[in-house]
RODOVO-879493 format. One record per residue (C-alpha): residue number from 0; residue in three letters; chain; x, y, z. Coordinates in pm, 1 decimal, padded with zeros to 6 digits, always signed. Example, Ala and Ser with C-alpha at 12.3 -4.5 7.8 and 13.67 -1.06 7.14 Angstrom:
REM residues 2
<pt><nr>0</nr><rest>Ala</rest><kette>A</kette><px>+01230.0</px><py>-00450.0</py><pz>+00780.0</pz></pt>
<pt><nr>1</nr><rest>Ser</rest><kette>A</kette><px>+01367.0</px><py>-00106.0</py><pz>+00714.0</pz></pt>
***
This chain:
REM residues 77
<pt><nr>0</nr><rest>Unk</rest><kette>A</kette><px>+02119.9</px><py>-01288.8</py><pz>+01375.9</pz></pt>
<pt><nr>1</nr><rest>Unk</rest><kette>A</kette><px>+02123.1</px><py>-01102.0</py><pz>+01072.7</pz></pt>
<pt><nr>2</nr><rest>Unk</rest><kette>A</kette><px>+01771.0</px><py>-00991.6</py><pz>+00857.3</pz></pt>
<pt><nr>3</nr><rest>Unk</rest><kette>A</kette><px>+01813.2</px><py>-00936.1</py><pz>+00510.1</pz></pt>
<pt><nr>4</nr><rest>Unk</rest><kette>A</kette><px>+01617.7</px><py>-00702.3</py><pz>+00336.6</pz></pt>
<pt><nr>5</nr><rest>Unk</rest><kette>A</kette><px>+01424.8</px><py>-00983.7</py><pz>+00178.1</pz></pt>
<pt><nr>6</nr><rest>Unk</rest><kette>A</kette><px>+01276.4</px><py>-01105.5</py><pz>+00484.0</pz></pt>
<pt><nr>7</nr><rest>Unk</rest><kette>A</kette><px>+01220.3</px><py>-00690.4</py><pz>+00582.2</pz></pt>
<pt><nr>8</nr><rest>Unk</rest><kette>A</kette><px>+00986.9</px><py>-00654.4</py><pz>+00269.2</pz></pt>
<pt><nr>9</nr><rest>Unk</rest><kette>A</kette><px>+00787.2</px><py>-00979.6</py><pz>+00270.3</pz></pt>
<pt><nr>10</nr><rest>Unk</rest><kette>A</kette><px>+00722.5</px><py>-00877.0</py><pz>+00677.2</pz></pt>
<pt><nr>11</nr><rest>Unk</rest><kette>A</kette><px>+00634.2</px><py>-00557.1</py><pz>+00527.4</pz></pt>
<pt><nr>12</nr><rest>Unk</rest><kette>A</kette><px>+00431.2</px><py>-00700.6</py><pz>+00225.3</pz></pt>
<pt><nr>13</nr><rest>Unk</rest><kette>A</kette><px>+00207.7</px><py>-00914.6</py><pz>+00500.3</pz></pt>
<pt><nr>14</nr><rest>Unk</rest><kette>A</kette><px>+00127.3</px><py>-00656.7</py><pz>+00721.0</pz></pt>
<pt><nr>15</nr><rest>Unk</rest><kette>A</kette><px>-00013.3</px><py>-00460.2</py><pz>+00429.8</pz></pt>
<pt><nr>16</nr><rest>Unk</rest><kette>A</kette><px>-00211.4</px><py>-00758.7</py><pz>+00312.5</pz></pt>
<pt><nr>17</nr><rest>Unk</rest><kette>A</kette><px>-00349.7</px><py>-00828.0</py><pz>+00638.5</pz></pt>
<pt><nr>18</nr><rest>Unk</rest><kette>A</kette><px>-00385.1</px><py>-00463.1</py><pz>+00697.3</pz></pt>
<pt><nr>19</nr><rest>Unk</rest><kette>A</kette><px>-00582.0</px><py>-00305.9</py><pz>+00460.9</pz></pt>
<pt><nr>20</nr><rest>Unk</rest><kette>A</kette><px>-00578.4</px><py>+00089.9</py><pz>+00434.5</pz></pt>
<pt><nr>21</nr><rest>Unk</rest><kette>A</kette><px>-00852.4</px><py>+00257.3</py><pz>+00568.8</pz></pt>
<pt><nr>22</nr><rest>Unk</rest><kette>A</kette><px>-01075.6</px><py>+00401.6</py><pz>+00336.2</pz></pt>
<pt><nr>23</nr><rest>Unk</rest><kette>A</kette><px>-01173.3</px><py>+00733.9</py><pz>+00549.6</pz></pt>
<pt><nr>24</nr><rest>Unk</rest><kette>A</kette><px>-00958.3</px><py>+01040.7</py><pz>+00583.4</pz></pt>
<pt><nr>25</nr><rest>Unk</rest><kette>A</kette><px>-01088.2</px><py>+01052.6</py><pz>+00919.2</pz></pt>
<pt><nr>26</nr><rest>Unk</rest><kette>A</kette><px>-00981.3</px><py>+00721.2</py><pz>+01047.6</pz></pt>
<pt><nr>27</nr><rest>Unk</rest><kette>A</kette><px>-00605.6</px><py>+00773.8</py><pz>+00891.2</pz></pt>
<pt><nr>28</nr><rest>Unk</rest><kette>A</kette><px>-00298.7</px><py>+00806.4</py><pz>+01171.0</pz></pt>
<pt><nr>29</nr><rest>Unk</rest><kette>A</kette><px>-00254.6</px><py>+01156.6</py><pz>+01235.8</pz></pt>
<pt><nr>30</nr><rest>Unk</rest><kette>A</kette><px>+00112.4</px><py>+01095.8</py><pz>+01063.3</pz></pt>
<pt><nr>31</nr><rest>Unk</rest><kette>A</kette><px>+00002.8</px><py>+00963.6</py><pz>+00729.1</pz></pt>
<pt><nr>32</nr><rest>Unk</rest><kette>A</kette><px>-00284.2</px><py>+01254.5</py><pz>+00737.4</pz></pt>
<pt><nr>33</nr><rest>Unk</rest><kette>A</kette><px>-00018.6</px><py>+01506.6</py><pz>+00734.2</pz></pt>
<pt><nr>34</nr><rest>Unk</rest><kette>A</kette><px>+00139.3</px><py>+01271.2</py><pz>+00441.0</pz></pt>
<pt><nr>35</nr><rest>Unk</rest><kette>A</kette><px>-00175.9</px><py>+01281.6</py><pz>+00248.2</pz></pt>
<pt><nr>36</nr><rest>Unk</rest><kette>A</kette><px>-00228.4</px><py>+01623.7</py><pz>+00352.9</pz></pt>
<pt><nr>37</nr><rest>Unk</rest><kette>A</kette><px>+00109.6</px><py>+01711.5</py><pz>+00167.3</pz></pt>
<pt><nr>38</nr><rest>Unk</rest><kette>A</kette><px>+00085.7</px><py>+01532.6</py><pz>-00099.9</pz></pt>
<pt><nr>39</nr><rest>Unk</rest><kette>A</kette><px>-00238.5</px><py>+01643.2</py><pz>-00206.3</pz></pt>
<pt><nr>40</nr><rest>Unk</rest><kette>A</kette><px>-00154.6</px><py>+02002.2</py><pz>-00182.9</pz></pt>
<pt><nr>41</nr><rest>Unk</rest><kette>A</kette><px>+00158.8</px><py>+01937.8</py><pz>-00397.5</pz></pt>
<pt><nr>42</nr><rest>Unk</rest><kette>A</kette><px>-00068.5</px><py>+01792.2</py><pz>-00688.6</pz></pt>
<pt><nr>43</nr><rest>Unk</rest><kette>A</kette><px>-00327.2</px><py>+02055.3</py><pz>-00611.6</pz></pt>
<pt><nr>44</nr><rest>Unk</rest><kette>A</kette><px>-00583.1</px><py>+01808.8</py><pz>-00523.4</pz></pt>
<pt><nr>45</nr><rest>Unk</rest><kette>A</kette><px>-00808.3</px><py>+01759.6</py><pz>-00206.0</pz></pt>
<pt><nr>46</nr><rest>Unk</rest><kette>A</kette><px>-00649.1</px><py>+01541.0</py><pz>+00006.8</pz></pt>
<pt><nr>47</nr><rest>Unk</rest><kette>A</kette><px>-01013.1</px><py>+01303.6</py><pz>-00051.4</pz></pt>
<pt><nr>48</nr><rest>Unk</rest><kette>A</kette><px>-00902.3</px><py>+01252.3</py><pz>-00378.1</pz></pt>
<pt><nr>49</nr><rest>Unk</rest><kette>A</kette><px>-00525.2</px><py>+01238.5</py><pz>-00338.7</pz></pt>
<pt><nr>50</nr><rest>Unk</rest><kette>A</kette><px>-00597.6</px><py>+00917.7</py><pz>-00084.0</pz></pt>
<pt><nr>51</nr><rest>Unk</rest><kette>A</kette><px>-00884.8</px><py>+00799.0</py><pz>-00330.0</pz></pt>
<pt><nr>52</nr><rest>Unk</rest><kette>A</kette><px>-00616.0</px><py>+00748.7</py><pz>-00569.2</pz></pt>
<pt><nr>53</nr><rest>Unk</rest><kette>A</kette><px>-00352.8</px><py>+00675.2</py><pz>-00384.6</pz></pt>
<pt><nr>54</nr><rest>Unk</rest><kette>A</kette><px>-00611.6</px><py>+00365.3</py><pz>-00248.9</pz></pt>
<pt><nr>55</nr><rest>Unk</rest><kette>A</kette><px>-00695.8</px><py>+00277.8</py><pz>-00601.0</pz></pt>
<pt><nr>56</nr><rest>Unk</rest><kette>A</kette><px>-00306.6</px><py>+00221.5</py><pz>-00682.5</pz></pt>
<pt><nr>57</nr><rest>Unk</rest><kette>A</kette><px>-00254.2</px><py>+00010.3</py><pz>-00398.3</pz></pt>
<pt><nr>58</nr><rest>Unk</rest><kette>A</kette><px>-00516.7</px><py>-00199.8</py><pz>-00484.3</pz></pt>
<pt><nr>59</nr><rest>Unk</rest><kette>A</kette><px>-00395.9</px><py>-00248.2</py><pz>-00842.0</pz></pt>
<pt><nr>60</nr><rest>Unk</rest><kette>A</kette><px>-00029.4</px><py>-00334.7</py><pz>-00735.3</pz></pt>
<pt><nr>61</nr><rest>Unk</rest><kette>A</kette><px>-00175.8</px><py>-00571.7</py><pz>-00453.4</pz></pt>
<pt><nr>62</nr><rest>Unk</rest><kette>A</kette><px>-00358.2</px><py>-00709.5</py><pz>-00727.8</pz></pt>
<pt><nr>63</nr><rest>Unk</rest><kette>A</kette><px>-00075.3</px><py>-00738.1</py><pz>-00980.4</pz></pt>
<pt><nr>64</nr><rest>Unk</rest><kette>A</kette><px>+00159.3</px><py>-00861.0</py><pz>-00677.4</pz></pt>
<pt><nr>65</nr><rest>Unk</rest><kette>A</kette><px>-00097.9</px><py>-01134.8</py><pz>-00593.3</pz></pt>
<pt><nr>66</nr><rest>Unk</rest><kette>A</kette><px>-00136.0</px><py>-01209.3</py><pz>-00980.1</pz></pt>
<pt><nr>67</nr><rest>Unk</rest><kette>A</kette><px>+00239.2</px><py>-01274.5</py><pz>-01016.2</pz></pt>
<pt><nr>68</nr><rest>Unk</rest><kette>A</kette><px>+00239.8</px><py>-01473.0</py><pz>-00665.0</pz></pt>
<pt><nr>69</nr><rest>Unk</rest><kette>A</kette><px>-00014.0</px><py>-01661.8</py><pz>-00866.2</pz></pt>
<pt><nr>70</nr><rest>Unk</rest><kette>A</kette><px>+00192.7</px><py>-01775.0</py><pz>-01194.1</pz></pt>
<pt><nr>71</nr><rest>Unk</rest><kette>A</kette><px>+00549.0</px><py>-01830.2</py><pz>-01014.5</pz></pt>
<pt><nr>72</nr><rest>Unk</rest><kette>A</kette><px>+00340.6</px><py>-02068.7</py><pz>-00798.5</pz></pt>
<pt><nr>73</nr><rest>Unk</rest><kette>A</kette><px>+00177.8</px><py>-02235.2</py><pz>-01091.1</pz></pt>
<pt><nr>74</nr><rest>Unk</rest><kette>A</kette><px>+00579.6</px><py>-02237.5</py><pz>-01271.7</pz></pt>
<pt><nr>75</nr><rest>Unk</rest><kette>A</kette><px>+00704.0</px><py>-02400.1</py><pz>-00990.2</pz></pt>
<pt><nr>76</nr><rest>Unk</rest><kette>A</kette><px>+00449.7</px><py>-02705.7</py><pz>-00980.1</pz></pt>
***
């Protein structure tokens, strides 16, 4: 049995929903620190205010995603 890469991101997409990130530095996987950790020294930031934002996107395209959810199950009715 075959899983397209549909089904993939809409697994993917419900874990995230159901999984919210955590909002501490401290409580992040010691992985994604190291991630954060990066990235924030690449944009010169702290890495507080490299996952503040990168939060603060998420929650906007969660909130776009959901909004969209929204009107192609309203177009389908």
């Amino acid at each position: 049995m075959a899983i397209d890469i549909r089904s993939i991101q809409n697994i993917v997409a419900e874990v995230v929903t159901n999984s919210p990130l955590p909002e501490r530095l401290a409580d992040l996987h010691p992985q994604l620190l190291d991630q954060v950790t990066a990235g924030a020294e690449a944009e010169g930031i702290s890495p507080d205010a490299y996952w503040r934002g990168y939060r603060t996107r998420q929650a906007k395209e969660r909130s776009q995603a959901e909004e969209a959810r929204s009107i192609a199950l309203h177009a389908r009715r």
